[in-house]
Predicted model as a PDB file, atoms N, CA, C, CB and O in Angstrom, pLDDT in the B-factor column:
MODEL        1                                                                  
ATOM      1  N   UNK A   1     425.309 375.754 236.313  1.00 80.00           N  
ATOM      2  CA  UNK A   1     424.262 376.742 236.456  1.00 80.00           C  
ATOM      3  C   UNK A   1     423.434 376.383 237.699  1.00 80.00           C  
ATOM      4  CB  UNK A   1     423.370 376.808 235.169  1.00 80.00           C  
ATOM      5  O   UNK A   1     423.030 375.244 237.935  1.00 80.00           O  
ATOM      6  N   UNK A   2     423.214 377.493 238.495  1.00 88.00           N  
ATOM      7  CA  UNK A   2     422.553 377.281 239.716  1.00 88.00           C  
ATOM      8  C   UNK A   2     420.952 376.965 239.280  1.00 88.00           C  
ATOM      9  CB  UNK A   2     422.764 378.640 240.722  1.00 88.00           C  
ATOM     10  O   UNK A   2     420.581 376.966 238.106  1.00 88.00           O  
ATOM     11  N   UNK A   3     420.129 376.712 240.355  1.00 90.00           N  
ATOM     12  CA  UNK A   3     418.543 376.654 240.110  1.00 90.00           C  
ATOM     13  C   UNK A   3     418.445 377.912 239.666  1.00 90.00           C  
ATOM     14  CB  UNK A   3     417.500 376.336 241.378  1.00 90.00           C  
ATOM     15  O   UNK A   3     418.042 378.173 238.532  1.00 90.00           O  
ATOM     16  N   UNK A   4     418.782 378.741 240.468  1.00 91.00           N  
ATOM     17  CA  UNK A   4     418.582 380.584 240.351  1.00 91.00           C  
ATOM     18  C   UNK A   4     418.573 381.342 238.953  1.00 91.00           C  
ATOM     19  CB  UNK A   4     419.923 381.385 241.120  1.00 91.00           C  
ATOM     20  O   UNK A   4     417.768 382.158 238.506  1.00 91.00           O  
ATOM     21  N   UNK A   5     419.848 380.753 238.358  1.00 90.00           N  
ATOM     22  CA  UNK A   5     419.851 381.010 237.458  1.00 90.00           C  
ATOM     23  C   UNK A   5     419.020 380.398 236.279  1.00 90.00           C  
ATOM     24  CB  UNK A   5     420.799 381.048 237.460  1.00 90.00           C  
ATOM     25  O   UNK A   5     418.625 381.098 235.346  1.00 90.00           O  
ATOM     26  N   UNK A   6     418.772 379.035 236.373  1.00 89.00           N  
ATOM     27  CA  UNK A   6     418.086 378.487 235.231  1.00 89.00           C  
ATOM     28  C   UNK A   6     416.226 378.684 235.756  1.00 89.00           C  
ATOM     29  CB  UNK A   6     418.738 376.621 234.971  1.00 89.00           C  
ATOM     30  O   UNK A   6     415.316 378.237 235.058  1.00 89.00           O  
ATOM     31  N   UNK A   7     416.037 379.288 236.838  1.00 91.00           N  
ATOM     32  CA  UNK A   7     414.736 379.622 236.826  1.00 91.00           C  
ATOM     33  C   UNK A   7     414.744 380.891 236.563  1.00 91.00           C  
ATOM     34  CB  UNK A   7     414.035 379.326 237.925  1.00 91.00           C  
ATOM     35  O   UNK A   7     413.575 381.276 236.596  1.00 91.00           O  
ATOM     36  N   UNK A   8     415.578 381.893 236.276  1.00 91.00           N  
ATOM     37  CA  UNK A   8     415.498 383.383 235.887  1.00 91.00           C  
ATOM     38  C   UNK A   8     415.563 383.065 234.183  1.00 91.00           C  
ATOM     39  CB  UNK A   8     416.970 384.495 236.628  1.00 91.00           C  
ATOM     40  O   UNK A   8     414.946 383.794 233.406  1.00 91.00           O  
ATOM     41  N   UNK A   9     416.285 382.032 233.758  1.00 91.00           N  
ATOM     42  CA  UNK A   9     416.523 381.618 231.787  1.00 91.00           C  
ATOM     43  C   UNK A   9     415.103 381.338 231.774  1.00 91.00           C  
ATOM     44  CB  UNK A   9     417.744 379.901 231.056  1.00 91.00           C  
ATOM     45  O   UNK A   9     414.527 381.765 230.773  1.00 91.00           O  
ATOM     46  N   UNK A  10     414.329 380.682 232.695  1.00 91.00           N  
ATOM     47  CA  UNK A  10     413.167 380.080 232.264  1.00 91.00           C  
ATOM     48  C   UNK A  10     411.909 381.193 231.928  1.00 91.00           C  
ATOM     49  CB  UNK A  10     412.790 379.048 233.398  1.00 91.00           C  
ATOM     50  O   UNK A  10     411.188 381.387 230.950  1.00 91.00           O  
ATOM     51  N   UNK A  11     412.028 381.735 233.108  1.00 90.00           N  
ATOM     52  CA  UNK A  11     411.149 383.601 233.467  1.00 90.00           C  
ATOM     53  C   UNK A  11     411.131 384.236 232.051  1.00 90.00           C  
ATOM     54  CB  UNK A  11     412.331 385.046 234.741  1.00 90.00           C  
ATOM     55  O   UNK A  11     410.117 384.409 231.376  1.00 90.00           O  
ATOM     56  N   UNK A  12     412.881 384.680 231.568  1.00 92.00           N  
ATOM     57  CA  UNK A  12     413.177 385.369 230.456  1.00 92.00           C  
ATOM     58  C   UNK A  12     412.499 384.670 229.288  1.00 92.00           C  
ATOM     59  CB  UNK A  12     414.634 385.497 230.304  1.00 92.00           C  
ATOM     60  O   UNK A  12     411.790 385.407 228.603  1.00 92.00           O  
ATOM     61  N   UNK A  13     412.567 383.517 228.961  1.00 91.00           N  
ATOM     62  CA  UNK A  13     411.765 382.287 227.963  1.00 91.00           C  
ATOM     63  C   UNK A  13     410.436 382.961 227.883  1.00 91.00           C  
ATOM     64  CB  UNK A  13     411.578 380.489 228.707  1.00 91.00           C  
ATOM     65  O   UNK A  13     409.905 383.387 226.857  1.00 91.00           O  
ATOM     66  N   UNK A  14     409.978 383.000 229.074  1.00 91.00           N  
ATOM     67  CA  UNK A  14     408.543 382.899 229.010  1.00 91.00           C  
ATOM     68  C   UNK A  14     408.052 384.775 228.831  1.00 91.00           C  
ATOM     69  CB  UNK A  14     407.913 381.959 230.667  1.00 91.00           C  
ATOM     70  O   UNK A  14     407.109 385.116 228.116  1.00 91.00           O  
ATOM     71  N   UNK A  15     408.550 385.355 229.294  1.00 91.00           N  
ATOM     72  CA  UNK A  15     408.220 386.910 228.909  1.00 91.00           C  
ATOM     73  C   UNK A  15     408.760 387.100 227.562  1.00 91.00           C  
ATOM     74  CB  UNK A  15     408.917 388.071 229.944  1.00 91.00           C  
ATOM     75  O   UNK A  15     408.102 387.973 226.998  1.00 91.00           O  
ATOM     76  N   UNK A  16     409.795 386.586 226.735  1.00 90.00           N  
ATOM     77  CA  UNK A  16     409.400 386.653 225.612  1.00 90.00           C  
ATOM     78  C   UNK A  16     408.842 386.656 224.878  1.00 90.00           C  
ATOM     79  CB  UNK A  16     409.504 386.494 225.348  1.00 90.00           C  
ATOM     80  O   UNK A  16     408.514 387.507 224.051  1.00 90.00           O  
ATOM     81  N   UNK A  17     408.516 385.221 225.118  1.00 86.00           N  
ATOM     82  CA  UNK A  17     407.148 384.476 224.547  1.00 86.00           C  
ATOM     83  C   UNK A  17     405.963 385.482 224.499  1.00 86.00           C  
ATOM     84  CB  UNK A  17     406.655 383.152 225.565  1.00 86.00           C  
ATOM     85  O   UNK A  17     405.195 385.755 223.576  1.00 86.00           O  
ATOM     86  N   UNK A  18     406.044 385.936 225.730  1.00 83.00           N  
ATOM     87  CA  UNK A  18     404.461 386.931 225.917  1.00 83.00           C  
ATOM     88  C   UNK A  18     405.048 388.664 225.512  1.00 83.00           C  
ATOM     89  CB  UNK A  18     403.670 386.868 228.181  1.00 83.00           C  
ATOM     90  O   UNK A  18     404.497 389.577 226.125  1.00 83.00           O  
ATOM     91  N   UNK A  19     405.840 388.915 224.774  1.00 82.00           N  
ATOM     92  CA  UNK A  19     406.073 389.982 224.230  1.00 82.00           C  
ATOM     93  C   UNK A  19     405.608 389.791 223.271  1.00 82.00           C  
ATOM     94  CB  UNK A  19     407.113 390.414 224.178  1.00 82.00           C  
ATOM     95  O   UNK A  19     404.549 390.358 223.000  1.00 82.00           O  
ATOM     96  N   UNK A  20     406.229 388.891 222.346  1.00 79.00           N  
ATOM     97  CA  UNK A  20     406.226 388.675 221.085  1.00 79.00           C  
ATOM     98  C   UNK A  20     404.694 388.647 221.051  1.00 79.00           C  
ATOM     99  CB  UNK A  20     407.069 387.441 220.579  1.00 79.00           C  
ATOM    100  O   UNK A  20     404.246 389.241 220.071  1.00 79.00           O  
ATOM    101  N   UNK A  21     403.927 388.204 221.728  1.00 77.00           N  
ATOM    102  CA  UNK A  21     402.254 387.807 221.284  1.00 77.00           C  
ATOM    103  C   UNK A  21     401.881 389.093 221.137  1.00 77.00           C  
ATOM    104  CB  UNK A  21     401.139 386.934 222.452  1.00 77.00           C  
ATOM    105  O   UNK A  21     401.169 389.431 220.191  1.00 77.00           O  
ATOM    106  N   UNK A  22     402.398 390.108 222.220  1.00 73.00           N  
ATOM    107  CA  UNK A  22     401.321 390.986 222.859  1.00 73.00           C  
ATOM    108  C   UNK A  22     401.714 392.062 221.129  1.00 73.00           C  
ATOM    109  CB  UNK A  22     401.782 391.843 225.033  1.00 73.00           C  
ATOM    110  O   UNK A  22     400.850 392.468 220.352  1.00 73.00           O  
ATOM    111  N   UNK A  23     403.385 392.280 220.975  1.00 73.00           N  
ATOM    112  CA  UNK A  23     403.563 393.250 219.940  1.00 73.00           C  
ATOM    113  C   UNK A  23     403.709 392.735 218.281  1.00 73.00           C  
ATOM    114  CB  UNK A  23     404.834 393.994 220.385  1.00 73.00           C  
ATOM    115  O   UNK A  23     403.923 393.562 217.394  1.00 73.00           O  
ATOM    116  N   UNK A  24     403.558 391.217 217.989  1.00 70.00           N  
ATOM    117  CA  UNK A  24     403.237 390.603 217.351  1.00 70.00           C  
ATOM    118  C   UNK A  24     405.302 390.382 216.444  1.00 70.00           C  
ATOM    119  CB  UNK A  24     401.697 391.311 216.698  1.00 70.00           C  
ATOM    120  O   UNK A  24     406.347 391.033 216.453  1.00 70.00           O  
ATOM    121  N   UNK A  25     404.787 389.053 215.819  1.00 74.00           N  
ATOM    122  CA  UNK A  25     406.222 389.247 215.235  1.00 74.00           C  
ATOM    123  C   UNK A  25     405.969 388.729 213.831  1.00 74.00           C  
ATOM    124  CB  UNK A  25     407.508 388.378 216.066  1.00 74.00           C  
ATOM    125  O   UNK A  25     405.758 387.573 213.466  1.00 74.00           O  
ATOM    126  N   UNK A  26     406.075 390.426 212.769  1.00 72.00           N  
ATOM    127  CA  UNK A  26     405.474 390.357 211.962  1.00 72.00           C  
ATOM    128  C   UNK A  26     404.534 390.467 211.391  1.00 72.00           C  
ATOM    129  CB  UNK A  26     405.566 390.016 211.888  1.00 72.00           C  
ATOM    130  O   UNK A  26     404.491 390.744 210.192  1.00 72.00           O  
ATOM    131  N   UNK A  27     403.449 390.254 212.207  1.00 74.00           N  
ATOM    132  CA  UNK A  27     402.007 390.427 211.947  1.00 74.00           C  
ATOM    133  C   UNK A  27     401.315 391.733 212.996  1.00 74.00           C  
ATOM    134  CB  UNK A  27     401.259 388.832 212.261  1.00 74.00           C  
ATOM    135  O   UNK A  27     402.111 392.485 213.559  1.00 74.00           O  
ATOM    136  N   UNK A  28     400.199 391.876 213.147  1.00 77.00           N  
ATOM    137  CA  UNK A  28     399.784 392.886 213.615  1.00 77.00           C  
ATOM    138  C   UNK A  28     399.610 391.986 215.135  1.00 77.00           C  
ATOM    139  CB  UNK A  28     398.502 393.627 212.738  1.00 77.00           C  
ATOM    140  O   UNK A  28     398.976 390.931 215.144  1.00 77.00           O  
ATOM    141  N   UNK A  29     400.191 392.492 216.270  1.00 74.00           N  
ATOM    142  CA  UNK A  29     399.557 392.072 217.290  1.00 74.00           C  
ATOM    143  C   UNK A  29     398.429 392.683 218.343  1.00 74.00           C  
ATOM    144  CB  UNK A  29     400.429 391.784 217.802  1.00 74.00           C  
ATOM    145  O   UNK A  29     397.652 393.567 217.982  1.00 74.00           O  
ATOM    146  N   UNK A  30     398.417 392.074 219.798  1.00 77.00           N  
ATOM    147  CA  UNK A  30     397.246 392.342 220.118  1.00 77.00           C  
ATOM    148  C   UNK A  30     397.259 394.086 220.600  1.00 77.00           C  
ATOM    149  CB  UNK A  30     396.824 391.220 221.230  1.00 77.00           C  
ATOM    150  O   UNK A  30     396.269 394.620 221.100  1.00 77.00           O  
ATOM    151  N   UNK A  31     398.527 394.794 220.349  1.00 79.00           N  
ATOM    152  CA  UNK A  31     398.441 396.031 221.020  1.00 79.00           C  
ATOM    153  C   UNK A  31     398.249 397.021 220.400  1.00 79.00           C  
ATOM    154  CB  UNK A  31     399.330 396.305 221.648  1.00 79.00           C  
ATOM    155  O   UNK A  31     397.968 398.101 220.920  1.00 79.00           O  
ATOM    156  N   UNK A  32     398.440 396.694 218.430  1.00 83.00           N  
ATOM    157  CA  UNK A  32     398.015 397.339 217.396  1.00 83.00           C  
ATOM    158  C   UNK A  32     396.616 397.061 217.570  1.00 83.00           C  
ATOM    159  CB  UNK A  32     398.633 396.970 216.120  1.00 83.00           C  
ATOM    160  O   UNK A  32     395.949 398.040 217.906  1.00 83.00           O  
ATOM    161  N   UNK A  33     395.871 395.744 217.394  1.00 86.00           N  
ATOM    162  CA  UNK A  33     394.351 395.596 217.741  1.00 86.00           C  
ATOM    163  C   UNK A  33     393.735 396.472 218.925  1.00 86.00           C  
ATOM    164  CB  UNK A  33     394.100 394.113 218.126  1.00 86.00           C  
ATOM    165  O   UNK A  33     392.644 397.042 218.949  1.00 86.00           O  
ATOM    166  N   UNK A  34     394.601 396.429 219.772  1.00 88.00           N  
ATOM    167  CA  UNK A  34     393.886 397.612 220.539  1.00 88.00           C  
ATOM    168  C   UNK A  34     393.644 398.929 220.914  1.00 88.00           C  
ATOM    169  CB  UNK A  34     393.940 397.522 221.154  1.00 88.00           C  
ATOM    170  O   UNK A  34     392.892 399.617 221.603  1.00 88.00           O  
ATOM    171  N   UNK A  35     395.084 399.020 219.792  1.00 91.00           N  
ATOM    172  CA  UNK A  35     395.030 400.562 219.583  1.00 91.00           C  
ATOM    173  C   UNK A  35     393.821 401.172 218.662  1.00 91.00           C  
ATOM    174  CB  UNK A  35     396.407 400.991 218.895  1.00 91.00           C  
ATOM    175  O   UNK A  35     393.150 402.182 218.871  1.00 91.00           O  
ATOM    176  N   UNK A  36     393.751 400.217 217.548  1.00 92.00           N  
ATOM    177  CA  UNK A  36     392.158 400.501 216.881  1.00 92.00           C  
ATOM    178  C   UNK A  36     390.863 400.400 217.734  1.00 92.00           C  
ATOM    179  CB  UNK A  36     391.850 399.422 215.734  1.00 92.00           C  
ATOM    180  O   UNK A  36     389.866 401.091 217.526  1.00 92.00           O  
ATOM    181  N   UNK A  37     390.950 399.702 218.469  1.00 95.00           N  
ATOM    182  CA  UNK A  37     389.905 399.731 218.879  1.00 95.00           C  
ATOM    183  C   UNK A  37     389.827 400.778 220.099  1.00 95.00           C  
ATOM    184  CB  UNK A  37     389.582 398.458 219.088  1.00 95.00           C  
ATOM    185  O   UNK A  37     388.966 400.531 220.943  1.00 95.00           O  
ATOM    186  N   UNK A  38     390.245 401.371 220.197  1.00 96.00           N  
ATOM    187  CA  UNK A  38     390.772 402.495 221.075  1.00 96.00           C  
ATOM    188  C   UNK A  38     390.000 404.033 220.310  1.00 96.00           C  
ATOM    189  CB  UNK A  38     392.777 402.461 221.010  1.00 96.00           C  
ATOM    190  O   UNK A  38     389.229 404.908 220.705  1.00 96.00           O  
ATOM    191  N   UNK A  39     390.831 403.676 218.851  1.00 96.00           N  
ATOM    192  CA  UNK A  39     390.594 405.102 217.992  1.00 96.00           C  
ATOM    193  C   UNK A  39     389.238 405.430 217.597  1.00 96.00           C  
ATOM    194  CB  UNK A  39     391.355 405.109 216.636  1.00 96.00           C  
ATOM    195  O   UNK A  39     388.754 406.562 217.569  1.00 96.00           O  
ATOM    196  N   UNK A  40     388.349 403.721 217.124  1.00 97.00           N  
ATOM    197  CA  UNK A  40     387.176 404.288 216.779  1.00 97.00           C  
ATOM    198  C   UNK A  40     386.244 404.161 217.971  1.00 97.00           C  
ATOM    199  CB  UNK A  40     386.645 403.676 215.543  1.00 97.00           C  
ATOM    200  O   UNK A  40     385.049 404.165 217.673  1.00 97.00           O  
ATOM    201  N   UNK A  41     386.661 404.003 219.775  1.00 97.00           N  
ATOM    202  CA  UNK A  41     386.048 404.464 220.760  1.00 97.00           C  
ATOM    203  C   UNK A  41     386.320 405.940 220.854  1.00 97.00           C  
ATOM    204  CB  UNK A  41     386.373 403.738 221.869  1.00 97.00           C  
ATOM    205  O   UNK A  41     385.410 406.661 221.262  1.00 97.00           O  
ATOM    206  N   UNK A  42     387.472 406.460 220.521  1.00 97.00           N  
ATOM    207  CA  UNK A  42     387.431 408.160 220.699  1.00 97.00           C  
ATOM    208  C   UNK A  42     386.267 408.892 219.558  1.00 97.00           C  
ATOM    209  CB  UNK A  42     389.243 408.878 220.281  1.00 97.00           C  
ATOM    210  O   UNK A  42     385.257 409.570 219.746  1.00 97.00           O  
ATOM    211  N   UNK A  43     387.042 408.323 218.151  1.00 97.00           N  
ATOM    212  CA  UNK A  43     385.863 408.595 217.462  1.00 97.00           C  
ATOM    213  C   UNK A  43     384.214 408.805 217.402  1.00 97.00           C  
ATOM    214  CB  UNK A  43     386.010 408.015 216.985  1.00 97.00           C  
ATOM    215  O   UNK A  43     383.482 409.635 216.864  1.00 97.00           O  
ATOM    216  N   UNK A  44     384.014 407.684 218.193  1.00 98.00           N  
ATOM    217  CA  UNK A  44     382.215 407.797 218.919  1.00 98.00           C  
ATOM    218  C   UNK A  44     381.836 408.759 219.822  1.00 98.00           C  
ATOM    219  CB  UNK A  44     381.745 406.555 219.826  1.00 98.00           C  
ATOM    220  O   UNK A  44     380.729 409.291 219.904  1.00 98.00           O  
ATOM    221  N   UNK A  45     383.107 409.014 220.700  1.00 97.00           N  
ATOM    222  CA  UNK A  45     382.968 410.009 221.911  1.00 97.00           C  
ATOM    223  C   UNK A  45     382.917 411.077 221.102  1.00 97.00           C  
ATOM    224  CB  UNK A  45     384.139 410.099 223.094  1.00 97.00           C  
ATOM    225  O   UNK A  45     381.840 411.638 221.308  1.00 97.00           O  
ATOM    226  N   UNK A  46     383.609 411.703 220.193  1.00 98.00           N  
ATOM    227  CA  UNK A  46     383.726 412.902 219.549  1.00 98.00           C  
ATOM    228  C   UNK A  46     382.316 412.861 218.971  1.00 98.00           C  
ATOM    229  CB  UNK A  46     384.973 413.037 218.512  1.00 98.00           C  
ATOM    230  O   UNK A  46     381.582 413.794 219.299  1.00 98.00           O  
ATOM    231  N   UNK A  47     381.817 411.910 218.150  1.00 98.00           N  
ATOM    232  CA  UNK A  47     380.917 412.092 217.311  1.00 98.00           C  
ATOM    233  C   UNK A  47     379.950 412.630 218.630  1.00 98.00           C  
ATOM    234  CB  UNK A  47     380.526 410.739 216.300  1.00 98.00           C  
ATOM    235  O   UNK A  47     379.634 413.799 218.853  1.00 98.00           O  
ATOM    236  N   UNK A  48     379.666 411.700 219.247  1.00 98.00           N  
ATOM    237  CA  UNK A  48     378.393 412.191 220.728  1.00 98.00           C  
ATOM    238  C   UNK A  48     378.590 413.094 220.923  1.00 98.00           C  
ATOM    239  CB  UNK A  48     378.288 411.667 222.191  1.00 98.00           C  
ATOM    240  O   UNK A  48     377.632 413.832 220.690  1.00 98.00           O  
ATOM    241  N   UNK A  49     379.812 413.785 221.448  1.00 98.00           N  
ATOM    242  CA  UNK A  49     380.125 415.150 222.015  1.00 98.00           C  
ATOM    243  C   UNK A  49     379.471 416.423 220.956  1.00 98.00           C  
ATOM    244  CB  UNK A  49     381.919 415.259 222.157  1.00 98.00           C  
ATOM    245  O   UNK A  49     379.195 417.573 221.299  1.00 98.00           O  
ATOM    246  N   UNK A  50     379.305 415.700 219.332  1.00 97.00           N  
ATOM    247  CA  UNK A  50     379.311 417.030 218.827  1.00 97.00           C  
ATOM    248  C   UNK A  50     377.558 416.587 218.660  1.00 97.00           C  
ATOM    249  CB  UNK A  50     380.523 417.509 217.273  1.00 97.00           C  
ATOM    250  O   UNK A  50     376.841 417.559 218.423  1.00 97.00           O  
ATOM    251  N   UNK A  51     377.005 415.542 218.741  1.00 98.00           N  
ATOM    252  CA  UNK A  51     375.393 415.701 218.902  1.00 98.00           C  
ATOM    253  C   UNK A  51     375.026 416.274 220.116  1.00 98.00           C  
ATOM    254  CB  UNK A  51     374.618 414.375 218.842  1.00 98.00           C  
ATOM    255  O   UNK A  51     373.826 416.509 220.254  1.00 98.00           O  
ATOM    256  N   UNK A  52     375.725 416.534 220.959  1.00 98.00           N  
ATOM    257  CA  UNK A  52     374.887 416.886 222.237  1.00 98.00           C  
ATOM    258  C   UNK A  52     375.471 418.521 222.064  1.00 98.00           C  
ATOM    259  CB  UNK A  52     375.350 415.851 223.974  1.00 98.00           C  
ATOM    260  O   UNK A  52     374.731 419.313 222.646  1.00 98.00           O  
ATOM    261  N   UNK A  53     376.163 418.897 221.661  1.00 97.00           N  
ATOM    262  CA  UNK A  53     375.892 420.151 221.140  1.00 97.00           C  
ATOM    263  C   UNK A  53     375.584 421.068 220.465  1.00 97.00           C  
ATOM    264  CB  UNK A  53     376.119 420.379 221.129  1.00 97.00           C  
ATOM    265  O   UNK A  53     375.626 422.298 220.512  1.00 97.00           O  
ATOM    266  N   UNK A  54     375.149 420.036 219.592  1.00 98.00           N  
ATOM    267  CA  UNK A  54     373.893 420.488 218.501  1.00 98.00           C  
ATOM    268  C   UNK A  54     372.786 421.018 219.165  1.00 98.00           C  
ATOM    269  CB  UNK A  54     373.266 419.269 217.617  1.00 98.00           C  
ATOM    270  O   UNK A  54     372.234 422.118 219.194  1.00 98.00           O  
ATOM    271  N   UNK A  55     372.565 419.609 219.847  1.00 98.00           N  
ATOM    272  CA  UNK A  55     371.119 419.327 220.428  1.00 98.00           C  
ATOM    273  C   UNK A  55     370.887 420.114 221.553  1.00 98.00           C  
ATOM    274  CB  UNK A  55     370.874 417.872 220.851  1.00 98.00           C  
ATOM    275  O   UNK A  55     369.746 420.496 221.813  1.00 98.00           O  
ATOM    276  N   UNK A  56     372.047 420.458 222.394  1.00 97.00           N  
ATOM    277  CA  UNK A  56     372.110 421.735 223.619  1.00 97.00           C  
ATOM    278  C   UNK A  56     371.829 423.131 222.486  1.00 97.00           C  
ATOM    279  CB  UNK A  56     374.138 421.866 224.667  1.00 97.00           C  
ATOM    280  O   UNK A  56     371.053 424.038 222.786  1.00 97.00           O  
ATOM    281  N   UNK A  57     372.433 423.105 221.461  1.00 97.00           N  
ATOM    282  CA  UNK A  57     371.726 424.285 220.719  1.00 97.00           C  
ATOM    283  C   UNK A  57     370.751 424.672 220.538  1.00 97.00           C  
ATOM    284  CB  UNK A  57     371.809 424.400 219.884  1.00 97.00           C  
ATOM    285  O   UNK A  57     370.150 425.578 221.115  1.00 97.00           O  
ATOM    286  N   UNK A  58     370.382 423.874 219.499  1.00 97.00           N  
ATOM    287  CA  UNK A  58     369.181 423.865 218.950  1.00 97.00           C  
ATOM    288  C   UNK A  58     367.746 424.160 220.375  1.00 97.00           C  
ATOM    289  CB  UNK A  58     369.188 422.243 218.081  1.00 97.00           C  
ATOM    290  O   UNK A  58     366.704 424.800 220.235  1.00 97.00           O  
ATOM    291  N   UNK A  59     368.185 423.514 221.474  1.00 97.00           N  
ATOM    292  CA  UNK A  59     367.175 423.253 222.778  1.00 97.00           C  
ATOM    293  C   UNK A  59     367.040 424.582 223.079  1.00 97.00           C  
ATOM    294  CB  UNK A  59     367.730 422.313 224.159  1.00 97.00           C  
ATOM    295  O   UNK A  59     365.928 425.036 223.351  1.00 97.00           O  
ATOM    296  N   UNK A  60     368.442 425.559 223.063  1.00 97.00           N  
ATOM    297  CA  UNK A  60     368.100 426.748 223.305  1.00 97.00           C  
ATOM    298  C   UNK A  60     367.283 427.815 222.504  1.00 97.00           C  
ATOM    299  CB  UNK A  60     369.053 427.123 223.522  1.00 97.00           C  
ATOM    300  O   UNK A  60     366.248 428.379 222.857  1.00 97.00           O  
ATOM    301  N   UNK A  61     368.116 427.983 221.141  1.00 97.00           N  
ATOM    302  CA  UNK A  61     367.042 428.711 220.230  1.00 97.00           C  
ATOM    303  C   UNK A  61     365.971 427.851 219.895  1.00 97.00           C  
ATOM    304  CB  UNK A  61     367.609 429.229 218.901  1.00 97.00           C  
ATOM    305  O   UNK A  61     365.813 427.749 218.678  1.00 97.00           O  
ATOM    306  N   UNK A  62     365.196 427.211 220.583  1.00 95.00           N  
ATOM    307  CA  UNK A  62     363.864 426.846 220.550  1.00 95.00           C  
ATOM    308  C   UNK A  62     363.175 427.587 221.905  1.00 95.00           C  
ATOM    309  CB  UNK A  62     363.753 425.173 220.521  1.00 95.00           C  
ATOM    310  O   UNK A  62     362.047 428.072 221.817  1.00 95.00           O  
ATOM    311  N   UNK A  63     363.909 427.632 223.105  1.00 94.00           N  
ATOM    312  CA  UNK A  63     363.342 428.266 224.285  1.00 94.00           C  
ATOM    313  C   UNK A  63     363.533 429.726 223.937  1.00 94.00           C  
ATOM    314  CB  UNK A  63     364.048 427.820 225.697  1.00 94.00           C  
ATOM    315  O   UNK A  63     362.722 430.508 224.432  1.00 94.00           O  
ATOM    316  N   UNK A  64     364.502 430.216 223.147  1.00 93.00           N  
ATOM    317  CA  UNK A  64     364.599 431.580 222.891  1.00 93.00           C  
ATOM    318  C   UNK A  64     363.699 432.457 221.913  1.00 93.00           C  
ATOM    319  CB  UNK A  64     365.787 431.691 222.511  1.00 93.00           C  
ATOM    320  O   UNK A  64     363.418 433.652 221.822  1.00 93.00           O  
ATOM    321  N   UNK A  65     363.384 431.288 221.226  1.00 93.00           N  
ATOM    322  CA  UNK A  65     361.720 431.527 220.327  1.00 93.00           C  
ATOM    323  C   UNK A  65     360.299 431.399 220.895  1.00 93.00           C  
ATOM    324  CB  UNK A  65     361.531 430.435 219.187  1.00 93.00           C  
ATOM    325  O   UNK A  65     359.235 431.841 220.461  1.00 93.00           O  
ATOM    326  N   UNK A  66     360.602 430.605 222.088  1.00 91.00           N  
ATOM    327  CA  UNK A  66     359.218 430.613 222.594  1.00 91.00           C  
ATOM    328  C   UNK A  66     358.915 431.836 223.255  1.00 91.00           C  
ATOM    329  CB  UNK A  66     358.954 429.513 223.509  1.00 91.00           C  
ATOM    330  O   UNK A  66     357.784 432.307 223.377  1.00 91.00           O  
ATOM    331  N   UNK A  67     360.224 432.443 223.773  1.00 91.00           N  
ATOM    332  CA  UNK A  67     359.935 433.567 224.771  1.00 91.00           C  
ATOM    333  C   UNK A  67     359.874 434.828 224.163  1.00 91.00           C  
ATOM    334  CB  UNK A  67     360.934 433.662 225.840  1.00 91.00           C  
ATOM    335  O   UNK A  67     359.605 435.821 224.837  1.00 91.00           O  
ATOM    336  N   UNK A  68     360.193 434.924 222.430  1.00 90.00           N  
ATOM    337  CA  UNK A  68     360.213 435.912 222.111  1.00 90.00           C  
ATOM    338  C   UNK A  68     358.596 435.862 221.125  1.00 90.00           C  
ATOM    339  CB  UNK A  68     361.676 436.187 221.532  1.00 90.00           C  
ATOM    340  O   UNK A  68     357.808 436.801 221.009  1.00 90.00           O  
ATOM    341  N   UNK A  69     358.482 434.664 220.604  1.00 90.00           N  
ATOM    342  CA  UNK A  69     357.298 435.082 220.172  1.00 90.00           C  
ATOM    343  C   UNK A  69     355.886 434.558 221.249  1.00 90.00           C  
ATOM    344  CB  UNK A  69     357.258 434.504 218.641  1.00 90.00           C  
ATOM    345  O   UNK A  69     354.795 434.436 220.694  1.00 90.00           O  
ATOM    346  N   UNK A  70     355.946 434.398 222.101  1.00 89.00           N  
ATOM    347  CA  UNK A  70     355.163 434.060 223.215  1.00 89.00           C  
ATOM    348  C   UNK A  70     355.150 435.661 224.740  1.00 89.00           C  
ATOM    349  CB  UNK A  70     356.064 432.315 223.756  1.00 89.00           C  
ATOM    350  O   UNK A  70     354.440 435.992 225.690  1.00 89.00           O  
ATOM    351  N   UNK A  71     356.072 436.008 224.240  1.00 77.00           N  
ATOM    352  CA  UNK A  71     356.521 437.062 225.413  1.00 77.00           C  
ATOM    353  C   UNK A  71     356.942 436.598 227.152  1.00 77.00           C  
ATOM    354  CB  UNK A  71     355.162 438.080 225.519  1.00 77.00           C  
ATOM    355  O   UNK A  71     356.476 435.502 227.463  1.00 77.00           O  
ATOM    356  N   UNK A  72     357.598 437.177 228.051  1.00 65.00           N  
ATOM    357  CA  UNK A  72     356.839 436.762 229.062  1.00 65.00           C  
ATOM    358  C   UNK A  72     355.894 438.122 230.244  1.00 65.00           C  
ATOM    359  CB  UNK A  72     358.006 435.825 229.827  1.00 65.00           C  
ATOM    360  O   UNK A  72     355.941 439.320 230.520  1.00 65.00           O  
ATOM    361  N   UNK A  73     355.174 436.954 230.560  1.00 57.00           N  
ATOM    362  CA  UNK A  73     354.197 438.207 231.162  1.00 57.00           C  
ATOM    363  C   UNK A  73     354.617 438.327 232.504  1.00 57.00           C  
ATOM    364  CB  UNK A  73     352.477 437.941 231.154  1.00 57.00           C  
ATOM    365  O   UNK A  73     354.097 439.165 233.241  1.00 57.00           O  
TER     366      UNK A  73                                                      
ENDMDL                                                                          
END                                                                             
């Protein structure tokens, strides 16, 4: 076996190694962990998204009450 080759066996060794961590073997690894933590960051965004359109609501029929029971002159 050339160097070439036993430093490409060595490469393959070692990206295994770092597969196995990243997709876990057996257990949950770090790419399931980050897929959760992924879901309940969308989750927050959604939740915000739907307060600020409440709150863009509500902002309006409050200006739409002022002008109707206030008039404008």
């Amino acid at each position: 076996m050339t160097d070439f080759e036993g430093q490409v066996l060595s490469d393959l060794c070692v990206l295994k190694s770092q597969m196995n961590e990243v997709l876990g073997i057996g257990q949950p690894g770090r790419l399931v962990h980050l897929e959760g933590r992924m879901m309940d960051h969308e989750k927050t965004v959604q939740r915000l998204k739907g307060m600020a359109g409440a709150f863009g609501a509500l902002l309006t029929i409050a200006h739409v009450a002022i002008d109707f029971l206030f008039g404008r002159h």
